[in-house]
N, C-alpha and C positions, 0 to 999 in steps of 0.2 A: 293631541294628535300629531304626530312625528310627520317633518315635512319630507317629499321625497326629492333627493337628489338628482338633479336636471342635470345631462348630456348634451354636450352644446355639440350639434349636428354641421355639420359643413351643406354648403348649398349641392355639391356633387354627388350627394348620398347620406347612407347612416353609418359612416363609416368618423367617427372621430375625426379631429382635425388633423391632429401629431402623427394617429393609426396612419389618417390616409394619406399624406404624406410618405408617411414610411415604405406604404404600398408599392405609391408610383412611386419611389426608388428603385426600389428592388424589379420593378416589371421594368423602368427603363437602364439597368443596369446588367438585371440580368437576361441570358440567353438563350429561352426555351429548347431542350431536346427533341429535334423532329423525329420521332419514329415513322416514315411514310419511305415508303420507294423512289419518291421523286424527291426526296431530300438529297440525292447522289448525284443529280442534276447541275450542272452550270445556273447561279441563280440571274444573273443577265440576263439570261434567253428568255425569260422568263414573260417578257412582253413581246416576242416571236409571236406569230401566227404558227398552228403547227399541220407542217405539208411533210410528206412524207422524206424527204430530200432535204430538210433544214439538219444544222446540229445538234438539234435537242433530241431528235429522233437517235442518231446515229450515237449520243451517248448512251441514252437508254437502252439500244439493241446493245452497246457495249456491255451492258450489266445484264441486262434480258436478251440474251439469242433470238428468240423466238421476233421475224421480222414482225415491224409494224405496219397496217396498209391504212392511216387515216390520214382522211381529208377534211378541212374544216377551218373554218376563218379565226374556232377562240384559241382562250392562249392556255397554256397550263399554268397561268394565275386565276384563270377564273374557272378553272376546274378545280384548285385548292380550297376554293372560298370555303367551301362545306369542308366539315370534319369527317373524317373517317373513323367511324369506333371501331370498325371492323376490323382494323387491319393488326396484325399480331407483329411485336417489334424484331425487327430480323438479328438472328442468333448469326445469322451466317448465310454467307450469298448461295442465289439456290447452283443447284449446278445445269451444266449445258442442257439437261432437258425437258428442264422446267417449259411448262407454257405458258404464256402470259392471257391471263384475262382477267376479269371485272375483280372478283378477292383481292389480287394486288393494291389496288389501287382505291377500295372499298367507296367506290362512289358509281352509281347507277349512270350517273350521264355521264362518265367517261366510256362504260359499257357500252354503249350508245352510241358512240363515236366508233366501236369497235366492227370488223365484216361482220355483216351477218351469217356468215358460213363459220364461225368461231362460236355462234351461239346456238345450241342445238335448240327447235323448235319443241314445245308440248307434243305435238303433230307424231315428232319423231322418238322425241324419250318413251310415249304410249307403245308403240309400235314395237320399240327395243325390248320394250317392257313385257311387252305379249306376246314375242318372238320366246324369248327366257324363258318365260313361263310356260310355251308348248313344249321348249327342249325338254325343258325339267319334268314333266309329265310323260313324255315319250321314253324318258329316262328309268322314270319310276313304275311305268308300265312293263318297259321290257326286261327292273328289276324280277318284280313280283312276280312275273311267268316261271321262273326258275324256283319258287316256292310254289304252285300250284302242283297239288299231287296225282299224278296221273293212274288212275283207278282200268283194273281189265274185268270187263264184264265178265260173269259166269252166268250163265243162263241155256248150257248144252251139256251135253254128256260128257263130251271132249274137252272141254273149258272146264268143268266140275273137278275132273282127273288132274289135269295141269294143274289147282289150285291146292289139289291134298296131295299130291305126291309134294309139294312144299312145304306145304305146315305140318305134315307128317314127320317131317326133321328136326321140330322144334324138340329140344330135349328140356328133361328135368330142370326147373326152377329158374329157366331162363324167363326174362320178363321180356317176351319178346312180343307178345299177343295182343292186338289192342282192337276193340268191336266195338261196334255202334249198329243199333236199329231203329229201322227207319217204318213208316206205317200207317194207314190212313186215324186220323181225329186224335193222332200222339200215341196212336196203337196200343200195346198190353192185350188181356187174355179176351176183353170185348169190342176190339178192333182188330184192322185186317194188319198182318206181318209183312211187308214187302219187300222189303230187302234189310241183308246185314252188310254192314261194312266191315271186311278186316282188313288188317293192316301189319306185316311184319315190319320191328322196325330195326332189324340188323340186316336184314336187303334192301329195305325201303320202298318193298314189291306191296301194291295194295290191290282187294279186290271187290267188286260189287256184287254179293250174292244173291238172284234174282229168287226169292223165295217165292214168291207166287206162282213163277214156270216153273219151278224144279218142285217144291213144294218139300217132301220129307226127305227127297234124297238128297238134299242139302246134308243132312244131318244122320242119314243112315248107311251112305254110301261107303265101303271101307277104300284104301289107296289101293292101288294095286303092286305099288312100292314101297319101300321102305319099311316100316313098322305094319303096316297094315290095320292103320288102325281109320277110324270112321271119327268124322269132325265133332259129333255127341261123346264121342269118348275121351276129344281132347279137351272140350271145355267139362266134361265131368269129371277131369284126374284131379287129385289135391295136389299133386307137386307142380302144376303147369299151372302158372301164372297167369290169369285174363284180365286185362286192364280195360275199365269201361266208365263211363262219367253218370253219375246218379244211375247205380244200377235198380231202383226199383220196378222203373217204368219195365227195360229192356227185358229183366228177371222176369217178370212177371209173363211179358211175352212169350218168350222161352218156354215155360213152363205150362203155359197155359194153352198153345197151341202143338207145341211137339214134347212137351213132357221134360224135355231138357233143363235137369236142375243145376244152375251153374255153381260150377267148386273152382277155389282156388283166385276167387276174386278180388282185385287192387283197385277201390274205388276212389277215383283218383278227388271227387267232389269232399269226402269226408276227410282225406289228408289235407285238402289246401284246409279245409275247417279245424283240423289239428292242429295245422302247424302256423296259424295263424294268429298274429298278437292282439289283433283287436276283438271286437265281441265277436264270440261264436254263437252267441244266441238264437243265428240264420243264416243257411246254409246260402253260397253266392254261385249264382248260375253260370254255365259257362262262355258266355260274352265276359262277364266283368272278370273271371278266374282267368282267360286267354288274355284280354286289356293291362290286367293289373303287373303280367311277366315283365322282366326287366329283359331292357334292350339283347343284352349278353345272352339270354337266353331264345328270346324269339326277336330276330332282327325286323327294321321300321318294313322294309318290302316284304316280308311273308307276316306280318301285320293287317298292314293293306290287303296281301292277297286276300287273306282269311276274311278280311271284315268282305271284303267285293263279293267274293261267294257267295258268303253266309245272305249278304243281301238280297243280291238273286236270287239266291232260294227263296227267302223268304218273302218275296214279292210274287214267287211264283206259285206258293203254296196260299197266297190272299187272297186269291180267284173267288168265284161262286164256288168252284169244285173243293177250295182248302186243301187239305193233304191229303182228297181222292186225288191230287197230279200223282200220284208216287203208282197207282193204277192202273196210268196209261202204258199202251207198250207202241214202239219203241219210248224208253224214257225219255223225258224233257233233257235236255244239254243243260237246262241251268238247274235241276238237281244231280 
């Protein structure tokens, strides 16, 4: 069995005899780099008491502007005792606006020594904090009001006229038409029809058609301008465009309470499924179809807006009544 070779240890450590020698050379020869701020310091002063009026202050305001107001019997040798990790080695003096507090100096009890008005309270950074945070909300609020679409009832004779002497203008293959209906239990040919929504969107005029008060003259009524024609005739032309979101429900409606067979239909649910890279195996509703748009196309405030609506609605239609609310007249404000 091979003997093992024994290290003759010094009583000072395990540091060799020759090694530690060598050591305490070189630590008493050579001359450690102070990276610290108070390295710029007079190091005399150094068992000074520090009052705000002594010279140790008045150099350091020389390097830091920023006055100093401490009082205190220790000295800035027994603020050094502790190491600083924190502190980053200076590339270069700050300039005149620096402020000076607790980073510089990377030690808590010099902070300590510092006014208390230099050090902002919890108390206060909360309160700055929830100040921001209502600006920002006030902000984002009086964004989103400039996307909310502002809708004109039809529900008179007079109102009916003003809304087709406009869409009476719409000409050939312009895709300017965009419908939505609305109805009690998700409506279709065995529920009740209560209103359509249209919407042109080269004036960005939009209107709420009260089908339940007007009932067929929605649909049979001709303009008394322009083409003369009647709103049945403009969603049954083939060259006029209607763009509507999962037309089967709304079709069905149409059709099954006023006979109105729609032509010329752009379902805008089957294109996002067209043009879409991942599986189309199922069709995505339109919460996720509106979520999934890029900024560029529907900005974060008319985001917001949309979702804040859509919520209210749908908070208002989770009653006892469900989407009998859409029955009531005058309408609810948050349909």
């Amino acid at each position: 069995m091979a003997r093992r070779k024994r290290t003759k240890v010094s009583m000072a450590g395990a540091i060799p005899g020759n090694e530690q020698r060598n050591v305490l050379t070189e630590c008493t020869t050579s001359v450690p780099t102070i990276k610290h701020p108070l390295a710029l310091v007079d190091y005399s002063l150094l068992s000074q008491p520090i009052y705000t009026t002594n010279d140790l202050c008045d150099k350091v305001n020389s390097y830091k502007p920023q006055a100093i107001a401490i009082e205190s019997t220790r000295t800035y040798a027994e603020v050094l005792q502790k190491p600083a990790p924190r502190v980053q080695p200076l590339s270069s003096p700050p300039s005149s606006n620096t402020t000076l507090d607790s980073s510089w100096f990377g030690d808590s009890d010099l902070a300590q020594t510092l006014p208390s008005s230099s050090i902002s309270s919890d108390q206060e950074r909360e309160q700055q904090t929830q100040q921001l945070r209502a600006e920002k909300e006030a902000l984002e609020e009086e964004a989103s009001k400039e996307w909310l679409l502002a809708h004109t009832m039809v529900d008179t004779d007079e109102t009916l006229q003003d809304f087709l002497s406009i869409v009476d203008m719409v000409e050939d293959y312009d895709v300017d038409i965009f419908i939505d209906a609305e109805g009690g239990n998700g409506h279709g040919r065995d529920s009740n029809l209560n209103f359509v929504q249209v919407k042109l969107a080269a004036s960005g005029k939009a209107w709420l058609l009260d089908v339940k008060k007007l009932d067929r003259k929605i649909f049979d009524t001709p303009s008394l301008t322009g083409k003369r024609r009647t709103f049945r005739q403009i969603l049954e032309d083939d060259n006029i465009p209607t763009v509507l979101f999962d037309t089967r429900v709304d079709s069905d409606s149409f059709y099954g309470h006023f006979k109105v067979h729609l032509k010329g239909v752009i379902d805008l649910q089957v294109m996002e499924s067209a043009t879409r890279l991942s599986s189309r195996e199922r069709l995505h509703s339109l919460d996720r179809c509106i979520e999934s748009l890029p900024q560029s196309i529907l900005p974060l405030p008319a985001l917001r807006a949309w979702n804040k609506t859509r919520r209210t609605g749908k908070l208002c239609c989770s009653g006892p009544d469900g989407y009998g609310a859409f029955d009531i007249r005058p309408i609810p404000k948050e349909l």
